[in-house]
Residue frames as a rotation matrix with the C-alpha (Angstrom) as fourth column:
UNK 1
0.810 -0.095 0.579 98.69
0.277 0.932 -0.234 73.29
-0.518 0.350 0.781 81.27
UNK 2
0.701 -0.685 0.197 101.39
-0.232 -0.481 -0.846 75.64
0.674 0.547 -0.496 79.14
UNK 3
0.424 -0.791 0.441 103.18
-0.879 -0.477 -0.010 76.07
0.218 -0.384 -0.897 82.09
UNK 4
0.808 0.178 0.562 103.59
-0.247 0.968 0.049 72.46
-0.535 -0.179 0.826 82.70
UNK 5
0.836 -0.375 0.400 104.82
0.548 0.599 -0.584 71.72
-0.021 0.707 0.706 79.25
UNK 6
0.581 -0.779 0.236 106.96
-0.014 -0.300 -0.954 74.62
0.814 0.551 -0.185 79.06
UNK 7
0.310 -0.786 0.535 108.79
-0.892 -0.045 0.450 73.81
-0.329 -0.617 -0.715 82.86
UNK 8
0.747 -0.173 0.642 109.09
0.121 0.985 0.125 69.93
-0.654 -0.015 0.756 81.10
UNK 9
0.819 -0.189 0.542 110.85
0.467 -0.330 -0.820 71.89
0.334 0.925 -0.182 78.25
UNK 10
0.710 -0.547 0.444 112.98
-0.669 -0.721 0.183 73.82
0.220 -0.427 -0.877 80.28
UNK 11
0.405 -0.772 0.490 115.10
-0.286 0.402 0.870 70.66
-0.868 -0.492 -0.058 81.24
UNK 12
0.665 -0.215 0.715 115.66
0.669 0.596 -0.444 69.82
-0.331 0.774 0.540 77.79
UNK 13
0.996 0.016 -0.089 117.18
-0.040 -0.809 -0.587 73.37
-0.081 0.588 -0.805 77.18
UNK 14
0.223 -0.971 0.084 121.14
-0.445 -0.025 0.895 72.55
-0.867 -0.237 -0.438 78.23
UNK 15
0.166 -0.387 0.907 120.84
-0.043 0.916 0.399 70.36
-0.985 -0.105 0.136 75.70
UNK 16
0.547 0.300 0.782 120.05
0.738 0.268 -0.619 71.61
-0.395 0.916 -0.075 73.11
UNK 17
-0.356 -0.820 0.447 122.30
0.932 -0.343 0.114 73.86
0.060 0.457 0.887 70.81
UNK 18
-0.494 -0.041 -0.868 122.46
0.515 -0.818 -0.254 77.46
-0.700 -0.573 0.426 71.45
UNK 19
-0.997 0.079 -0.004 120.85
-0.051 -0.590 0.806 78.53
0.061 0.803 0.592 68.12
UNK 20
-0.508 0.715 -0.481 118.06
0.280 0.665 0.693 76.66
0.815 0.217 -0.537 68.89
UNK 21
-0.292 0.291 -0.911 117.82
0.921 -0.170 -0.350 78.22
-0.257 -0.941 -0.219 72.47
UNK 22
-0.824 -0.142 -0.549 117.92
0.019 -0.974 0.224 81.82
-0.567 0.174 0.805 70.76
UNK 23
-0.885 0.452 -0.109 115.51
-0.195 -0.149 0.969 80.95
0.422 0.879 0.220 68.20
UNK 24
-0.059 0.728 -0.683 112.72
0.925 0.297 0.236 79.74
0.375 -0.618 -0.691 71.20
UNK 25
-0.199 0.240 -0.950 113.05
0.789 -0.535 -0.301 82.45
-0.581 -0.810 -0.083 73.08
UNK 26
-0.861 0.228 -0.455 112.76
-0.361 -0.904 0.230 84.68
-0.359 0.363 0.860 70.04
UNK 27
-0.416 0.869 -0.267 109.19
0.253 0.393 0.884 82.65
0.873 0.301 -0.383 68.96
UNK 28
0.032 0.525 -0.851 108.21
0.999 -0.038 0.015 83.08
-0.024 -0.850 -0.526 73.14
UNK 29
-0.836 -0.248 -0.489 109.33
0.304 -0.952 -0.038 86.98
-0.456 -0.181 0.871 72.94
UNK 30
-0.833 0.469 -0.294 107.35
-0.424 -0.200 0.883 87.42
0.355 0.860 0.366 69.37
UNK 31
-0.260 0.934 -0.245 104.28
0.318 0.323 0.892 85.56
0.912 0.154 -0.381 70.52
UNK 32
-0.467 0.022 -0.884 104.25
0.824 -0.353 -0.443 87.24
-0.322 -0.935 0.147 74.15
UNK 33
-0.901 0.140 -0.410 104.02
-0.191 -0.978 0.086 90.69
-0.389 0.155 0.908 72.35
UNK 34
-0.753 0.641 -0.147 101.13
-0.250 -0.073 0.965 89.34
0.608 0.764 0.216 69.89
UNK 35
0.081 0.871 -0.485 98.90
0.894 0.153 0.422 88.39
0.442 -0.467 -0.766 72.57
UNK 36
-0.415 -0.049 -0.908 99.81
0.813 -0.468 -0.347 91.27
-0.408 -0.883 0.234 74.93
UNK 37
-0.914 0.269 -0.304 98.94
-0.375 -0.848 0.374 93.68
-0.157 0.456 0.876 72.07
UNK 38
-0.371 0.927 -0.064 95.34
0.208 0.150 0.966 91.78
0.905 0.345 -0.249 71.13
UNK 39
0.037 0.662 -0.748 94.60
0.943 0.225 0.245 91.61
0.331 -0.715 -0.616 74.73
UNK 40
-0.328 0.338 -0.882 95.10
0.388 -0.803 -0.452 95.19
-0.861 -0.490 0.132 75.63
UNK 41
-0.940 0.056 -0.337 94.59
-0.251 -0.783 0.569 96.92
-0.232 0.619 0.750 72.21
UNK 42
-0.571 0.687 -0.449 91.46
-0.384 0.259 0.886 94.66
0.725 0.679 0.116 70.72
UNK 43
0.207 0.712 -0.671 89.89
0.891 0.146 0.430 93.35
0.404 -0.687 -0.604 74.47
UNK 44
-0.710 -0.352 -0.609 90.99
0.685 -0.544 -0.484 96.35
-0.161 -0.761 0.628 76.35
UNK 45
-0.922 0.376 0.090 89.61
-0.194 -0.651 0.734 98.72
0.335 0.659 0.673 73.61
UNK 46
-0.146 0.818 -0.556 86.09
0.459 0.554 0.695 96.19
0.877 -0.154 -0.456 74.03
UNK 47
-0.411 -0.338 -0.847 86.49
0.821 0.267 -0.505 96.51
0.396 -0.903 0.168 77.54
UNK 48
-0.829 0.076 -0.554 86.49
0.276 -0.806 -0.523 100.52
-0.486 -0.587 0.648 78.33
UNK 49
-0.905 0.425 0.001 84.13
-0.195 -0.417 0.888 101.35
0.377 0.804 0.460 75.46
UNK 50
0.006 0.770 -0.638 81.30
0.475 0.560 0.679 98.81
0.880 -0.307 -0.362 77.71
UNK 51
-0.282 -0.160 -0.946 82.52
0.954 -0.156 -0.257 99.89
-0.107 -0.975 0.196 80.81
UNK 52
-0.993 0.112 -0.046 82.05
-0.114 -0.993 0.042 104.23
-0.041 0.047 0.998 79.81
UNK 53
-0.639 0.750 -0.173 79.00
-0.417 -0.149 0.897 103.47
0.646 0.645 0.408 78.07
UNK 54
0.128 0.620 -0.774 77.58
0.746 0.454 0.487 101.91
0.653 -0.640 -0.405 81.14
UNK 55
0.176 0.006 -0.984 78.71
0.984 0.005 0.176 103.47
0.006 -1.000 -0.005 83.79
UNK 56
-0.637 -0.137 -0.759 79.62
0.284 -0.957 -0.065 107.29
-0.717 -0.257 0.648 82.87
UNK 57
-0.882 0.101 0.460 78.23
0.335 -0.554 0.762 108.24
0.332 0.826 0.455 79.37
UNK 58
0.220 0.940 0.263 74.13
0.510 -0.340 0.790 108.58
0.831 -0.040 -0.554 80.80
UNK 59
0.323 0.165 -0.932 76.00
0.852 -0.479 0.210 110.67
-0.412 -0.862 -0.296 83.29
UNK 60
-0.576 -0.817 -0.011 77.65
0.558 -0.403 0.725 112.55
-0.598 0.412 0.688 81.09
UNK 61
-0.646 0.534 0.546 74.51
0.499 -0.247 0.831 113.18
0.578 0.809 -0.107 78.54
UNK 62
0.343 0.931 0.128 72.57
0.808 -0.362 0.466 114.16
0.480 -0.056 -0.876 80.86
UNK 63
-0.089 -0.491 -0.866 74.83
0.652 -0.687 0.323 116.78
-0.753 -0.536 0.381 82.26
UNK 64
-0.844 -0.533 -0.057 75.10
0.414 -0.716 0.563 118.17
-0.341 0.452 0.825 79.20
UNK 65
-0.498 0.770 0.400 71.57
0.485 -0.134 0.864 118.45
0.719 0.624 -0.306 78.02
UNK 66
0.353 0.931 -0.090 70.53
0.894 -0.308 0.326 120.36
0.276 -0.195 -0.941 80.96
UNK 67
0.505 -0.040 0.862 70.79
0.422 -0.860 -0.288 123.98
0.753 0.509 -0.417 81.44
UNK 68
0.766 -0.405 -0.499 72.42
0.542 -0.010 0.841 123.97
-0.345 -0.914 0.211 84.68
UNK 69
0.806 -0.589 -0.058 75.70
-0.245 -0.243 -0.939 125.79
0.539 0.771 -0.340 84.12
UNK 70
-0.223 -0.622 0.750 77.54
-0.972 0.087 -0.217 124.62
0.070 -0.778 -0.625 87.84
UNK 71
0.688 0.241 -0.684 77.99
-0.277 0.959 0.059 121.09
0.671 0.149 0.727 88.37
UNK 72
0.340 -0.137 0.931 78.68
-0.938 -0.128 0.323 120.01
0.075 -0.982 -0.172 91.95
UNK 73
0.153 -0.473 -0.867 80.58
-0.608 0.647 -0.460 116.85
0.779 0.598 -0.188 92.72
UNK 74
0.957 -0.182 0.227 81.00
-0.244 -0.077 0.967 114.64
-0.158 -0.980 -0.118 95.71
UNK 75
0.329 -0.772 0.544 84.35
0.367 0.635 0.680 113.15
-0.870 -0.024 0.492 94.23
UNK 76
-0.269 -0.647 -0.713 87.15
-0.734 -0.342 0.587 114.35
-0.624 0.682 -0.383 92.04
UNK 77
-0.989 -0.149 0.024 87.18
-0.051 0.481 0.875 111.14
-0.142 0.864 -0.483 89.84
UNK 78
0.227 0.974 0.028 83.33
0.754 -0.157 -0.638 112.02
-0.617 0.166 -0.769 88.95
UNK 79
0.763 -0.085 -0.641 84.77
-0.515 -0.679 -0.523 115.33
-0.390 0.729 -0.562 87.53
UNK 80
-0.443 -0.886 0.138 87.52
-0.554 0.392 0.734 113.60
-0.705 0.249 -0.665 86.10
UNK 81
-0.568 0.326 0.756 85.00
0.611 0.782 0.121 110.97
-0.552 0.531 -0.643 83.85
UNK 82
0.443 0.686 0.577 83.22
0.843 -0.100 -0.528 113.67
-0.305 0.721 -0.623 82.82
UNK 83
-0.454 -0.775 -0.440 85.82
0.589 -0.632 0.504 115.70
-0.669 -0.030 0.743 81.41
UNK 84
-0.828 -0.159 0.538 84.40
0.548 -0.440 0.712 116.55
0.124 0.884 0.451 78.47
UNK 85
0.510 0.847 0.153 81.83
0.713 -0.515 0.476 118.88
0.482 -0.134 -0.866 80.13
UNK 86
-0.029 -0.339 -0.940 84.42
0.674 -0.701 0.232 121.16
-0.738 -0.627 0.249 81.61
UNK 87
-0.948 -0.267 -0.174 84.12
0.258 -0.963 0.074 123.83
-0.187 0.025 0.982 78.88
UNK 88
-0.184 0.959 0.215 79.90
0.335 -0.145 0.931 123.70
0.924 0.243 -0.294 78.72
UNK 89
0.731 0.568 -0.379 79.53
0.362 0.149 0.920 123.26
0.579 -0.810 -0.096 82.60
UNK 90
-0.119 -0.572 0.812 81.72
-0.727 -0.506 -0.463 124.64
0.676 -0.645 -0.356 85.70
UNK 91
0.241 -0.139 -0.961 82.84
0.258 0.963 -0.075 121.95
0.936 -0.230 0.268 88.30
UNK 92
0.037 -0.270 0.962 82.86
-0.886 -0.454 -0.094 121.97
0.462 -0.849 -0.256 92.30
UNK 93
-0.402 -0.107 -0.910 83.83
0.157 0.971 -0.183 119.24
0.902 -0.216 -0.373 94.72
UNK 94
-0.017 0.734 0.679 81.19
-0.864 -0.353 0.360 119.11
0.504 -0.580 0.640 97.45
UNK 95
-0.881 -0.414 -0.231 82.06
-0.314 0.875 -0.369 116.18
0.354 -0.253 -0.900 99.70
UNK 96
-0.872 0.431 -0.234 79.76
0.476 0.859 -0.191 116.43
0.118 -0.277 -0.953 101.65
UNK 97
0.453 0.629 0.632 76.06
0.699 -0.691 0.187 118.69
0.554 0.357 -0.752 102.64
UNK 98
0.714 0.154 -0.683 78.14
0.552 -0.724 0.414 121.11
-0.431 -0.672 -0.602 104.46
UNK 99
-0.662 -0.743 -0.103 80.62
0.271 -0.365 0.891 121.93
-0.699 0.561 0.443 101.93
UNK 100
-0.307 0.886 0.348 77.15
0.946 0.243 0.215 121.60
0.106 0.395 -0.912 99.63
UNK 101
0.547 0.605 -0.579 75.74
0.780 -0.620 0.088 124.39
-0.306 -0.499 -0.811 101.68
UNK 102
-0.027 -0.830 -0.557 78.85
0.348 -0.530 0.773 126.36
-0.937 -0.173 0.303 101.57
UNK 103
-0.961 0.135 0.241 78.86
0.183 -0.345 0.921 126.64
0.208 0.929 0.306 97.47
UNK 104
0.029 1.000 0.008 74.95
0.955 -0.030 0.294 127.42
0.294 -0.001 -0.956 97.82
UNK 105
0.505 0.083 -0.859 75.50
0.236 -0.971 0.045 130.47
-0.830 -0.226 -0.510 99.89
UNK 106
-0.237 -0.630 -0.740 78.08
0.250 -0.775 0.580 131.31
-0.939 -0.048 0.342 97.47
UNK 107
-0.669 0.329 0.667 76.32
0.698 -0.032 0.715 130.68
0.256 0.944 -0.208 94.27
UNK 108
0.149 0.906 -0.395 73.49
0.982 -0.089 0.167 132.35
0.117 -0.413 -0.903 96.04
UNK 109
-0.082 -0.337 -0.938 75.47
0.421 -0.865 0.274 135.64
-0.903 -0.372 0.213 96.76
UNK 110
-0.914 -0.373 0.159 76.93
0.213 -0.108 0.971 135.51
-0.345 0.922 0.178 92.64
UNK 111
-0.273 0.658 -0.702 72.82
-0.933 -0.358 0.028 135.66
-0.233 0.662 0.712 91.59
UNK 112
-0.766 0.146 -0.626 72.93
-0.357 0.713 0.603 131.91
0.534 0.685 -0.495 90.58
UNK 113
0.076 0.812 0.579 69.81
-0.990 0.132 -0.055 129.75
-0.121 -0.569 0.814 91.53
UNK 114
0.937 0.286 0.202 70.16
-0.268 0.957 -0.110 126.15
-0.225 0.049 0.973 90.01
UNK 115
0.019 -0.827 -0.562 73.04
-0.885 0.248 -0.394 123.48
0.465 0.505 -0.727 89.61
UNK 116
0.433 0.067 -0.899 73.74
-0.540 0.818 -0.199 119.80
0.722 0.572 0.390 89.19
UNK 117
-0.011 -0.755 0.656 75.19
-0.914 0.273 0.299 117.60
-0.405 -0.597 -0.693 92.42
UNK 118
0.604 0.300 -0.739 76.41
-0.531 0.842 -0.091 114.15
0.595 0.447 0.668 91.39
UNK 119
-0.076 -0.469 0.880 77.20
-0.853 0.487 0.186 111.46
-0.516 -0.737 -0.437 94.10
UNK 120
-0.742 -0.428 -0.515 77.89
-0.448 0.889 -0.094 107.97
0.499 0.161 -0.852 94.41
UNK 121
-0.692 0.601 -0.400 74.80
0.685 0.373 -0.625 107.84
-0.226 -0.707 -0.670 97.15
UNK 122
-0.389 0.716 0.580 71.44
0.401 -0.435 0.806 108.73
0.829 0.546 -0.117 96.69
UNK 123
0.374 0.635 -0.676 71.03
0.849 0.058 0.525 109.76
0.373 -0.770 -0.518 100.55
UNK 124
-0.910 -0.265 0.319 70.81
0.194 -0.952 -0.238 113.52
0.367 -0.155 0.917 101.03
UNK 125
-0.316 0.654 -0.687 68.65
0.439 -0.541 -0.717 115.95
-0.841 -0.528 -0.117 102.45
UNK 126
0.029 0.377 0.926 66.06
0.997 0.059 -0.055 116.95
-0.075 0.924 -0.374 100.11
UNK 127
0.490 0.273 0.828 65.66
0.338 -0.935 0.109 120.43
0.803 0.227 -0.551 101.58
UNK 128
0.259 -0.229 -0.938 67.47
0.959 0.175 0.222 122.15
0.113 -0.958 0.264 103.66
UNK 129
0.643 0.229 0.731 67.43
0.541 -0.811 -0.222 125.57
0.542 0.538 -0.645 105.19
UNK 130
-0.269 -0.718 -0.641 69.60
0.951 -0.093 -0.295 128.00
0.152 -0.689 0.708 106.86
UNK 131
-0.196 0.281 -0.939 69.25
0.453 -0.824 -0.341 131.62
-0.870 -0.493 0.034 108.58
UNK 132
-0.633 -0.240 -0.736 70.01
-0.389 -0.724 0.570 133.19
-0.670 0.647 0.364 104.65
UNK 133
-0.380 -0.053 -0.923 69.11
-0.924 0.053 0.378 130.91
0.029 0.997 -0.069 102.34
UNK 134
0.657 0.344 0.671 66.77
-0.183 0.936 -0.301 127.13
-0.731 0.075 0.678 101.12
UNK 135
-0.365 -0.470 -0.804 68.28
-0.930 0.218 0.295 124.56
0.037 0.855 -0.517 99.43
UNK 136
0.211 0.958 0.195 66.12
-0.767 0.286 -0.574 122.32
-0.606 -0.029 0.795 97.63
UNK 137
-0.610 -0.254 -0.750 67.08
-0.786 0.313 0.534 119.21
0.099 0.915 -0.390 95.25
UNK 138
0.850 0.526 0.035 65.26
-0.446 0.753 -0.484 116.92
-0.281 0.396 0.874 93.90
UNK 139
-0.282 -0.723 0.631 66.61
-0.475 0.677 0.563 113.41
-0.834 -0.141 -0.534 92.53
UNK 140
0.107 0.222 -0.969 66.76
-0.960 -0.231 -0.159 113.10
-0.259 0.947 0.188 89.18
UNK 141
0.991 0.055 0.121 67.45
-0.057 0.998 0.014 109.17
-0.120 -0.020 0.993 89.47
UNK 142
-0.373 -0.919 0.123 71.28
-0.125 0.181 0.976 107.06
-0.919 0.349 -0.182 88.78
UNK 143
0.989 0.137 0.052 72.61
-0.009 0.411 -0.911 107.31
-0.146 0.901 0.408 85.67
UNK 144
-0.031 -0.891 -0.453 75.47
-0.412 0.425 -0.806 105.51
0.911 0.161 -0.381 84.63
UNK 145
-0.034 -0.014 -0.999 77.11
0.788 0.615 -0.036 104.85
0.615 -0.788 -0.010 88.18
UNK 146
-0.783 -0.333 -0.525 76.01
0.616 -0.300 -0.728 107.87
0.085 -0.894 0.440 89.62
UNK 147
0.208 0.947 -0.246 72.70
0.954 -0.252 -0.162 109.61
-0.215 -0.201 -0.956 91.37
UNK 148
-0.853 -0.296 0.429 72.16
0.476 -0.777 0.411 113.10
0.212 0.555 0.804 90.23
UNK 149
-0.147 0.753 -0.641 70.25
0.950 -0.073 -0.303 115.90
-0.275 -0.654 -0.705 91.83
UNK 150
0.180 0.497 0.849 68.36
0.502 -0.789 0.355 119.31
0.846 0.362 -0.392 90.31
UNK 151
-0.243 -0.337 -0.910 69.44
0.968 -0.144 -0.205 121.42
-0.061 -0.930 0.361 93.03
UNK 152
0.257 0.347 0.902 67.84
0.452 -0.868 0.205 125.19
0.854 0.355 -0.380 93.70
UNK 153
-0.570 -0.412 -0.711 68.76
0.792 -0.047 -0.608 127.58
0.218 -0.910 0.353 95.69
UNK 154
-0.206 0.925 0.320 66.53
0.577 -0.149 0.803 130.07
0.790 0.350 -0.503 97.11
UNK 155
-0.500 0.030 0.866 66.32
-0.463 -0.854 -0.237 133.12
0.732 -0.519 0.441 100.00
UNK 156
-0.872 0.485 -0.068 64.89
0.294 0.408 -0.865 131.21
-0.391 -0.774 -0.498 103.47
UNK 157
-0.541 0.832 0.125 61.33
0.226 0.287 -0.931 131.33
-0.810 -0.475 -0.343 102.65
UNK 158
-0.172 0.307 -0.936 61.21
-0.981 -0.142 0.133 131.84
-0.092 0.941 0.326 98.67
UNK 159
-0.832 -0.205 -0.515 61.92
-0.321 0.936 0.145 127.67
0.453 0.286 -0.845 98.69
UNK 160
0.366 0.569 0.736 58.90
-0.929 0.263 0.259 125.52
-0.047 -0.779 0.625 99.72
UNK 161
-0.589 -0.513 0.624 59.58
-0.630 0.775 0.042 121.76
-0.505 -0.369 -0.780 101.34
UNK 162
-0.057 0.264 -0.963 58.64
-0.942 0.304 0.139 119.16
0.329 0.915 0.232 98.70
């Protein structure tokens, strides 16, 4: 309906005196900015604060509260949301289970045994072994907007199938 009135306005503008044209378009300039600033600063603000708090923070707490110290990823922008765990936890991108596997042996070589995968999908092998080495995770459920899995790793026949 604005736009309406102001294209019915618009033919009136030749007519009117030029001070009057300057002095609209500074009132349209000046009231652009004041909405553009409520809507991003005061909704926007609203906006991410619902959105985090849904959808990353209960991924985010629960990274930190467990003792894992490697945290596996299938997607950069997963590590990315949960920046603020990069100096508690250690980050890998694990697309997919054969990249998975791949950090396993090597955590597996280093001594480590447990660490953290977090996907968008909750459909993995639970266990899976190879000539060296089991790997075993369990699903720890979704939090936020992403599934999260307890992951062990374990010499071929130290792991049993759950």
């Amino acid at each position: 309906m604005i736009w309406l009135i102001a294209a019915l306005q618009l033919e009136q503008l030749p007519r009117l005196p030029r001070r009057r044209v300057a002095a609209l378009g500074v009132v349209l300039f000046v009231a652009s900015i004041g909405i553009g600033g409520w809507v991003n600063t005061w909704l926007g603000t609203r906006y991410l604060y619902r959105d985090y708090a849904h959808r990353v923070l209960p991924a985010l707490e629960l990274v930190l509260d467990r003792d894992e110290r490697f945290v596996a990823v299938e997607h950069q922008w997963i590590a990315q949301e949960l920046a603020a765990a990069f100096g508690a936890k250690r980050f890998f991108r694990a697309r997919d289970e054969e990249q998975l596997m791949q950090l396993a042996r090597r955590m597996h070589a280093e001594g480590e045994s447990r660490f953290l995968w977090l996907r968008f999908d909750p459909g993995i092998a639970r266990v899976r072994r190879e000539a060296e080495i089991t790997r075993r995770c369990e699903n720890l459920g979704r939090h936020g907007s992403y599934f999260v899995f307890g992951c062990r790793i374990g010499s071929s026949g130290a792991a049993q199938d759950g």
